[in-house]
LOFIDO-508828 format. One line per field, with one value per residue (C-alpha): x, y, z. Coordinates in Angstrom, 3 decimals. Layout:
BEGIN
X: c(X ...)
Y: c(Y ...)
Z: c(Z ...)
# end
This chain:
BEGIN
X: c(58.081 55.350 54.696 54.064 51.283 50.764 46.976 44.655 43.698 47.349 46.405 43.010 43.802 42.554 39.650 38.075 34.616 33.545 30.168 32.009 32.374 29.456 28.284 30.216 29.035 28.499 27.056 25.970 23.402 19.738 17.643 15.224 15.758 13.976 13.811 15.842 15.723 15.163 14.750 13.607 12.424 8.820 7.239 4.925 1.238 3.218 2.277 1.911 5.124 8.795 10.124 7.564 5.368 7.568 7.749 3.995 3.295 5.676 3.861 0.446 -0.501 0.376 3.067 0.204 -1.995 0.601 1.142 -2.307 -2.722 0.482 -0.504 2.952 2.619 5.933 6.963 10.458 12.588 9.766 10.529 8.528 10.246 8.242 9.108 7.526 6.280 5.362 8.902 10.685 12.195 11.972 11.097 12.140 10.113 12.179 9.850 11.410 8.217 7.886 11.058 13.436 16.563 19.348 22.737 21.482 18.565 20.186 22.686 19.568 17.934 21.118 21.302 18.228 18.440 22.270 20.685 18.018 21.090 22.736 19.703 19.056 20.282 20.098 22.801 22.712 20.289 19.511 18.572 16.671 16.942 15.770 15.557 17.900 19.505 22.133 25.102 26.898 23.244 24.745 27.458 25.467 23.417 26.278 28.143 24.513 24.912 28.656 27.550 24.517 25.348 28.234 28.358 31.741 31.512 35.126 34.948 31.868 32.383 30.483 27.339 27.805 24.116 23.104 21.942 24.446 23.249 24.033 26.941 26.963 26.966 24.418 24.154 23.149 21.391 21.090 21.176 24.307 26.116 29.821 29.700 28.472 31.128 34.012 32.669 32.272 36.359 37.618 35.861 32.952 34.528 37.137 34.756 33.333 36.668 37.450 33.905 34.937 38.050 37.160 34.053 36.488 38.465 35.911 34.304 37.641 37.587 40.504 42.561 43.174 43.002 45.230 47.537 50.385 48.010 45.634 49.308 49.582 46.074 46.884 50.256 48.470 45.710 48.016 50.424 51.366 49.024 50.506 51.089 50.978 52.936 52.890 54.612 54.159 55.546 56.308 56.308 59.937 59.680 56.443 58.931 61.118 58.879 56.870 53.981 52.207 48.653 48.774 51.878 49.462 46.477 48.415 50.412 48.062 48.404 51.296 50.098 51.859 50.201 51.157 50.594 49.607 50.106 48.949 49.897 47.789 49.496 46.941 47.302 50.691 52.133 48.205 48.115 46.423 43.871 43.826 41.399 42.122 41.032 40.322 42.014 41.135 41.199 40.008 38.061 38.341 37.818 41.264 41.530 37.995 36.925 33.337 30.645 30.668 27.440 28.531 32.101 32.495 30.983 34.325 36.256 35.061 36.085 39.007 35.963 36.817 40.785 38.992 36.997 39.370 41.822 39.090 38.793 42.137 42.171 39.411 40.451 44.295 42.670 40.284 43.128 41.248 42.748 43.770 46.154 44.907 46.259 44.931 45.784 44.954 45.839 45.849 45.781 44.451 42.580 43.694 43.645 47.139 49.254 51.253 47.694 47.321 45.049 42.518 43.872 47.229 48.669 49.773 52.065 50.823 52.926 51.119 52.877 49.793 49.276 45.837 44.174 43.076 39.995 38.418 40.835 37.585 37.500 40.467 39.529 40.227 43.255 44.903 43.378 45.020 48.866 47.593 46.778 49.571 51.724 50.159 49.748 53.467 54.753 52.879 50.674 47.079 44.536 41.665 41.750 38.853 38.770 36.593 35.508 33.021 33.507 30.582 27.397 25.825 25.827 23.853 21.179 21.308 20.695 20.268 21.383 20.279 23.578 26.839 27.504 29.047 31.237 32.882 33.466 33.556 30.379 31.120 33.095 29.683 27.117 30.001 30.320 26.459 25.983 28.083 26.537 22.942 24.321 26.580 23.263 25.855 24.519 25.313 23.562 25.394 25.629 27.153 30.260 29.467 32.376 31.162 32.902 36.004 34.607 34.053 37.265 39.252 41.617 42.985 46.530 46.696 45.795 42.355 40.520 39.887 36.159 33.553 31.500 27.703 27.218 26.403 27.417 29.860 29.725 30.429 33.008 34.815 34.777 36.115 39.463 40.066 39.815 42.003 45.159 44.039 45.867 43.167 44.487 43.700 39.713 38.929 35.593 34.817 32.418 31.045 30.009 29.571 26.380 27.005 29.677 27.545 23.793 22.133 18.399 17.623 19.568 19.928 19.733 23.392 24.403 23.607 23.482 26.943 30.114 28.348 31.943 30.337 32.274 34.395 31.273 31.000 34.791 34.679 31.793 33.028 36.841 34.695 32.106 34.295 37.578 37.566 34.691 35.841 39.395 37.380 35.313 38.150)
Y: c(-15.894 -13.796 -10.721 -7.191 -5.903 -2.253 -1.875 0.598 2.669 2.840 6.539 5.605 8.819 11.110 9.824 9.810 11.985 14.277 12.614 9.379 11.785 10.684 11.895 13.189 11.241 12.791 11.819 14.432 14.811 14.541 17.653 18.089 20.076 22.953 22.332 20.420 16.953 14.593 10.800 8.764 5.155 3.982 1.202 -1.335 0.107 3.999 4.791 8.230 8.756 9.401 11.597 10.563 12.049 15.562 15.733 15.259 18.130 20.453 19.553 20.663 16.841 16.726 13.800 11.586 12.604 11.475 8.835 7.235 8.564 6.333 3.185 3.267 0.653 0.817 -2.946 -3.676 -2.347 0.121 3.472 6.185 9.124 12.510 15.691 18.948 18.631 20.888 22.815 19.973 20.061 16.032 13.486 9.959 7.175 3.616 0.972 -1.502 -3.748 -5.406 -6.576 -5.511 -3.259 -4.746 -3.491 -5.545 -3.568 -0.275 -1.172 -1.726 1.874 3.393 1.881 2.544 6.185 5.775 4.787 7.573 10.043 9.143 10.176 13.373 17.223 18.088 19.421 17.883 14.868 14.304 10.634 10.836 8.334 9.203 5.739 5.399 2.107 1.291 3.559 2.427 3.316 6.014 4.067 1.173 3.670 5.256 1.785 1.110 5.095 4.297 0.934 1.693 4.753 3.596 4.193 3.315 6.251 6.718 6.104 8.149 11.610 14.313 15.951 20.140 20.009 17.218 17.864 17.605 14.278 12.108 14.700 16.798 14.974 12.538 13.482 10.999 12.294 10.227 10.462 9.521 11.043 10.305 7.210 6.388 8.655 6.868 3.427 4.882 5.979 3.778 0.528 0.781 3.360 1.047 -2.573 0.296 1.160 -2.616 -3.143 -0.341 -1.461 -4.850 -3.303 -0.908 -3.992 -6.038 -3.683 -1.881 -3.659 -6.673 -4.048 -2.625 -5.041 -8.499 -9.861 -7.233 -3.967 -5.795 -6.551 -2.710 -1.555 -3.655 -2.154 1.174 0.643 -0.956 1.771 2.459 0.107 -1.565 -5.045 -5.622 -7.363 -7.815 -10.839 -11.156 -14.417 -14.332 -16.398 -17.436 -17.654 -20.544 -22.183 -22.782 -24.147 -26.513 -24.525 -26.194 -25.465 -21.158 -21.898 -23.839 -21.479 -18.196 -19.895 -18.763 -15.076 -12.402 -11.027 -13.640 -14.967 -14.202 -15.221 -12.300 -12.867 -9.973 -11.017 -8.820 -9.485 -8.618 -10.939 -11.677 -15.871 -16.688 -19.199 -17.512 -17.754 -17.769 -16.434 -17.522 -15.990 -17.060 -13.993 -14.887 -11.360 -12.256 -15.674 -16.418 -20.112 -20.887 -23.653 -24.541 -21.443 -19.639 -18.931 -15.312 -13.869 -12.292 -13.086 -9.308 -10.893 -12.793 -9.298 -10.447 -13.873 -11.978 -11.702 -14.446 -12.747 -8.930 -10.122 -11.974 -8.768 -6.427 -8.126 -7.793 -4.116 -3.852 -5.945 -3.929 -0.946 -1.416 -3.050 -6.355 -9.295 -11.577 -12.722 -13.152 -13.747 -12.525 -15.030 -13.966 -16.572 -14.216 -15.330 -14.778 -17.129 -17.065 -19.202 -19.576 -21.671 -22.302 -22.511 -25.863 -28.178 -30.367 -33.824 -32.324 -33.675 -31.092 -31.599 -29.011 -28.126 -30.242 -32.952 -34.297 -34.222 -33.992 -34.613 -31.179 -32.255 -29.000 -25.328 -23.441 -25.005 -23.000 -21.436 -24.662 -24.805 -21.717 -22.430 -25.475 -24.261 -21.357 -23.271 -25.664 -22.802 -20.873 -24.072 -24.738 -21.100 -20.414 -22.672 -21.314 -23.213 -22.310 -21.752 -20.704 -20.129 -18.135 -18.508 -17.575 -21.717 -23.107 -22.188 -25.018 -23.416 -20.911 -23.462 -24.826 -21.945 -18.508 -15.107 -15.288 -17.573 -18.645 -21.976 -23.361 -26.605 -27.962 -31.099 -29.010 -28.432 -26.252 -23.642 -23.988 -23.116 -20.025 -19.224 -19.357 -17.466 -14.457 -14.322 -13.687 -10.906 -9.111 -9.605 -11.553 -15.347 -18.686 -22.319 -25.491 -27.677 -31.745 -32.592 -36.595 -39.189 -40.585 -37.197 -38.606 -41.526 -39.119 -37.514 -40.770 -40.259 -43.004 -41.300 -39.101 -38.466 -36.878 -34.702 -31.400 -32.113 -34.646 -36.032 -35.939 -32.429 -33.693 -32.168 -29.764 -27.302 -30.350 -31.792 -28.677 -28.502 -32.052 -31.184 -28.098 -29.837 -32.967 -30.190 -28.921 -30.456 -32.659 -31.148 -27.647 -26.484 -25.657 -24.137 -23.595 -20.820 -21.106 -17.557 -17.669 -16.027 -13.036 -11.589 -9.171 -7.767 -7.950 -7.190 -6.215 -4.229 -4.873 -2.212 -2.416 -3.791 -1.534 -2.898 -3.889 -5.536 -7.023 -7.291 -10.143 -12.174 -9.014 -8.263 -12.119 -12.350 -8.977 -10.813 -13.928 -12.351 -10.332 -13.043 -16.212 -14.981 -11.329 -11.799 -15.021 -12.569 -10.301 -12.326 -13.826)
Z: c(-29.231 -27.582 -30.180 -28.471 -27.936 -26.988 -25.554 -27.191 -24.372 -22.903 -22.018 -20.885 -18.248 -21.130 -21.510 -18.108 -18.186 -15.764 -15.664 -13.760 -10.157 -7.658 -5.130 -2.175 1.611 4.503 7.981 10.560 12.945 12.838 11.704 8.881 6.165 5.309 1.313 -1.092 -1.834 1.080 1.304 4.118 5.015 5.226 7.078 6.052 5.776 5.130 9.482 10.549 12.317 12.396 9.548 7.038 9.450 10.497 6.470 5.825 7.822 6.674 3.217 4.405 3.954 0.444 0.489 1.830 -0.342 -2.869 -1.154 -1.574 -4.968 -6.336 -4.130 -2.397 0.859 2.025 0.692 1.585 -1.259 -3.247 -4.022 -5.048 -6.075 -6.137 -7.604 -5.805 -2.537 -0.435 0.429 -0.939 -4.332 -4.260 -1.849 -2.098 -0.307 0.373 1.362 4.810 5.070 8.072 8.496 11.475 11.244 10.370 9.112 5.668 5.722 6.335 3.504 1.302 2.051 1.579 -1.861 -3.259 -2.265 -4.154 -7.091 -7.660 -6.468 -9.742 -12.079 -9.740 -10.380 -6.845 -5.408 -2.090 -1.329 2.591 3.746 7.218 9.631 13.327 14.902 17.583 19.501 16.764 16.780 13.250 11.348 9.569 8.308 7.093 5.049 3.850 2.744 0.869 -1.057 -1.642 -3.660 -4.839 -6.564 -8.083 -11.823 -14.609 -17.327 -17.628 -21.738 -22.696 -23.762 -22.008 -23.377 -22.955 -23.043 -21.005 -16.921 -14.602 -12.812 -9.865 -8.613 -5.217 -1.723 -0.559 3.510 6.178 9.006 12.306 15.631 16.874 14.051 15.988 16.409 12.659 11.109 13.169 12.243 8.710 8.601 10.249 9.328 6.606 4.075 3.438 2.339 0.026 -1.715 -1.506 -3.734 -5.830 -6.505 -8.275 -9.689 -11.886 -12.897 -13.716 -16.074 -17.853 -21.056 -21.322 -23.952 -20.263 -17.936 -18.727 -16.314 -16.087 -15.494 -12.952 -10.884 -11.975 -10.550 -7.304 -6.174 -6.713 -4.433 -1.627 -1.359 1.690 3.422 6.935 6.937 3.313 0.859 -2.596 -4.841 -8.201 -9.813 -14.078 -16.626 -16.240 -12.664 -13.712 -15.811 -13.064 -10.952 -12.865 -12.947 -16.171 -15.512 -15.974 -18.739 -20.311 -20.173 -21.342 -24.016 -26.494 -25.841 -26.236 -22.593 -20.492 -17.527 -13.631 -10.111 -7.830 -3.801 -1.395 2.073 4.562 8.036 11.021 13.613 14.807 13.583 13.105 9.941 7.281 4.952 1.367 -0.947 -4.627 -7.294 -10.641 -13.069 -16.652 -18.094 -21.043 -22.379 -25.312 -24.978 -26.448 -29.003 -27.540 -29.268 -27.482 -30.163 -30.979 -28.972 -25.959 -25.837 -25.015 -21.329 -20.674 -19.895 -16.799 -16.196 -13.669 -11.214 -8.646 -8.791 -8.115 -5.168 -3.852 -4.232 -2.708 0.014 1.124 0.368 2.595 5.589 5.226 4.934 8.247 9.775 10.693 13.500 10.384 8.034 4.500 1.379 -1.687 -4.342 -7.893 -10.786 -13.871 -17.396 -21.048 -22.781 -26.189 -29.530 -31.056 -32.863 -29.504 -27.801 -25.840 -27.280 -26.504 -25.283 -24.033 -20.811 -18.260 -15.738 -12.416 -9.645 -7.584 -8.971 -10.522 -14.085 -16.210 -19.156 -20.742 -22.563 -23.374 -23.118 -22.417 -19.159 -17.646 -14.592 -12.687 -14.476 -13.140 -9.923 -9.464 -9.872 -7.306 -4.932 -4.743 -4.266 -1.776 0.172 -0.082 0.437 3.403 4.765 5.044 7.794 5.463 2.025 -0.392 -4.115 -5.976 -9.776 -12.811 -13.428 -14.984 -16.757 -14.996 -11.669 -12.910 -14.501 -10.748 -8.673 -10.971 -10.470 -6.464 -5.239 -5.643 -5.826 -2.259 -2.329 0.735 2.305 5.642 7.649 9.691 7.146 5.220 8.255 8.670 4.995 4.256 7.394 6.205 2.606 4.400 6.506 3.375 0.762 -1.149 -0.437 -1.006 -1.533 -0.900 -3.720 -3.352 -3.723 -4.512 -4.373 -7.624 -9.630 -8.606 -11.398 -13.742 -14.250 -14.971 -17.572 -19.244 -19.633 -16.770 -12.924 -14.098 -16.699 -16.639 -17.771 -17.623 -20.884 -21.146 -19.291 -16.169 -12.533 -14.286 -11.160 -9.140 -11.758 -11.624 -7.678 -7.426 -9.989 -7.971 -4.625 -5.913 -5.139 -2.056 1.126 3.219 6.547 5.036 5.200 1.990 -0.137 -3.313 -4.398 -8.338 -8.781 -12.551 -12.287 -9.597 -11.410 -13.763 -13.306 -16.163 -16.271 -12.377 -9.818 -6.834 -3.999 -3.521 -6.812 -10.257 -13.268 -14.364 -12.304 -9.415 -7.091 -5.774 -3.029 -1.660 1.135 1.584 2.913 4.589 6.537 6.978 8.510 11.093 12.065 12.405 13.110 14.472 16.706 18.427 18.958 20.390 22.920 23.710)
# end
């Protein structure tokens, strides 16, 4: 009998600080300020021209003369921020090297200029841009403010005393401001909101986030959204179906586990495809208990089941050519004495049946009763899961890829393709026959682990991929080690929930299956 358990923050609404609003976004049409705070982007070698150089003279030569004094060269992703210049209450200097413009590199500007918005008073911040001969600038920059200025203070309690920081509006100024605020509406706006979305998740602590509230959280961000809809199968529902794998990963806790399904309908009969998320809202290893240090981190073992869930907001929301299924296998990871333990045999709706060597290897064991059933409920032509699997893949590649794993060339040249255009990239990693070795069991179909500590990214690709229909084009992206930043931001990503993988699909949807639509 599961015991109740009424969350802590159940009227987390209260709490919400002031100090969490950001910046408002606006795009309009070239001009330079007269004063205030202004930001613009700077070549390699800091060249006399453009708005640097409009801005140096309305200094009296003073910002160069800062310039050279701080050693600023313009290297792609430097900033120098400097108070009092000239007119100017602050000018902000964001390095592009040598490099040519590219809606990356636009997103980049955008979100270093984000990030110094949040530790600014000024009231309004103006980001110049004067280059002409791409019309969606402006909304690239403004997707790269949006991200990079995002900040999660809903749980600290305001300072009366403190500067009012990071709060006012953040204006774009380009030259064709129409067409960059349409594509910002209509298209770009919404891959920010879908980034936001799993960024919030990610980072509310698992007292507010488990399996119940993140179905919660989702039905409130699709309302009212064409084309959508939303299924949501329980624990009893499980139980009927043979679904052993989740049943045996949320035994252990009184927050019962659930499969999430949001169908985004775009393009007419088109198969779909799948993203599946791994949704452990908590981690607690189970009976294969985690040491101590850090466990806090595994609020945000949902990550895969977020991204996978923004994504879809964003392509309903933009109203891309596609159908795509959201797929989010939630669970918690608990210790208890109806816990599974290690050595059980569990019977998956697959039909296959495994050896469950180690409980703190769950992920793939959620994954694998997901993906049998979107498979038989409605036949996807591509299907990719996403997980924080393995601490291995991020001894194999650190915090600069996810792991790729496909048997499919081509949906690898297509999937690494769209991680270098979103800034969210990938690095294939093998998927050898000899795994299938590996994870003999003795008792069972397979193991859920290998011994020895060898391949376990692979390892755990393999056991997902043993339920995965041959005829259906499949990946598997390890993204253990994208989920959180750590140490160093990124232009786009601050320090925190990362929302890795929501950009990546975004990409991918437009590049391999929108744009062949649209040439067609």
């Amino acid at each position: 009998m599961r015991h109740r358990v009424v969350p802590f923050l159940a009227l987390s609404a209260f709490f919400v600080s002031p100090a969490d609003a950001q910046r408002a976004l606006a795009i309009a049409d070239y001009a330079l300020p007269e004063t205030g705070a202004v930001a613009v982007a700077v070549r390699q070698g800091v060249p006399d021209e453009g708005a640097f150089a409009a801005l140096d003279q309305r200094s009296g030569g003073a910002l160069r003369r800062a310039v050279r004094t701080a050693g600023f060269l313009g290297d792609r992703g430097t900033v120098l921020n400097l108070p009092g210049v000239g007119p100017y209450d602050q000018v902000l200097l964001v390095g592009t090297g040598s490099d040519p413009v590219t809606p990356r590199l636009l997103e980049d500007v955008g979100g270093l200029v984000g990030q110094a918005g949040v530790l600014s008073a000024a009231p309004e911040i103006t980001l110049l841009w004067p280059e002409a001969g791409m019309p969606t600038a402006g909304a690239h920059l403004a997707l790269g403010a949006s991200l990079g200025q995002y900040t999660f203070r809903q749980y600290k309690t305001p300072k009366p005393a403190a500067p009012v920081l990071g709060q006012g509006t953040l204006t774009v100024r380009v030259v064709d401001a129409g067409a960059a605020s349409a594509a910002w509406r209509s298209d770009w706006a919404h891959v920010a909101e879908g980034v936001r979305f799993a960024r919030d998740l990610k980072t509310e602590p698992g007292n507010v986030i488990y399996p119940e509230t993140f179905v919660e959280r989702t039905r409130e961000a699709f309302e009212g959204v064409r084309g959508v809809s939303i299924e949501v199968v329980d624990e009893a529902r499980m139980r009927e179906l043979g679904m052993g794998a989740m049943l045996s990963v949320g035994v252990g806790s009184a927050q019962p586990p659930k499969l999430l399904l949001v169908r985004y309908r775009g393009a007419g009969d088109a198969a779909p495809v799948a993203f599946v998320g791994k949704g452990i809202t908590f981690d607690s290893g189970g009976i294969s208990i985690k040491p101590a240090d850090n466990m806090w981190r595994m609020k945000h073992d949902m990550a895969g089941a977020a991204a996978a869930t923004g994504a879809v907001l964003a392509l309903a929301k933009r109203g891309a050519r596609v159908n795509a299924i959201a797929v989010a296998a939630l669970a918690e990871n608990m210790p208890d004495g109806e816990a599974a333990r290690p050595g059980d045999v569990v019977r998956t709706l697959g039909g296959l049946t495994f050896e469950n060597l180690n409980t703190d290897a769950e992920g793939r064991i959620v994954l694998v009763d997901a993906i049998a059933y979107v498979q038989r409920q409605d036949k996807p032509s591509m299907l990719i899961d996403i997980a924080t699997l393995t601490g291995s893949q991020v001894t194999a590649v650190g915090d600069e890829y996810g792991g790729l794993f496909s048997r499919d060339d081509a949906l690898v040249a297509d999937l690494v393709a769209a991680g270098a255009a979103s800034g969210e990239e990938l690095w294939r990693l093998p998927l050898h026959p000899s795994y299938a070795k590996d994870l003999e069991s003795p008792i069972a179909d397979l193991r859920n682990v290998g011994s020895g500590g060898r391949a376990g990214a692979g390892l755990g690709a393999h056991f997902i991929g043993a339920w995965v229909d041959p005829a259906v084009r499949w990946a598997h992206i390890d993204m253990a080690s994208m989920a959180w930043r750590d140490d160093a931001p990124l232009p786009t990503v601050p320090l925190g929930a990362s929302a890795y993988g929501v950009r990546l699909f975004d990409r991918f949807v437009r590049d391999t299956i929108e744009a062949p639509k649209r040439a067609d």
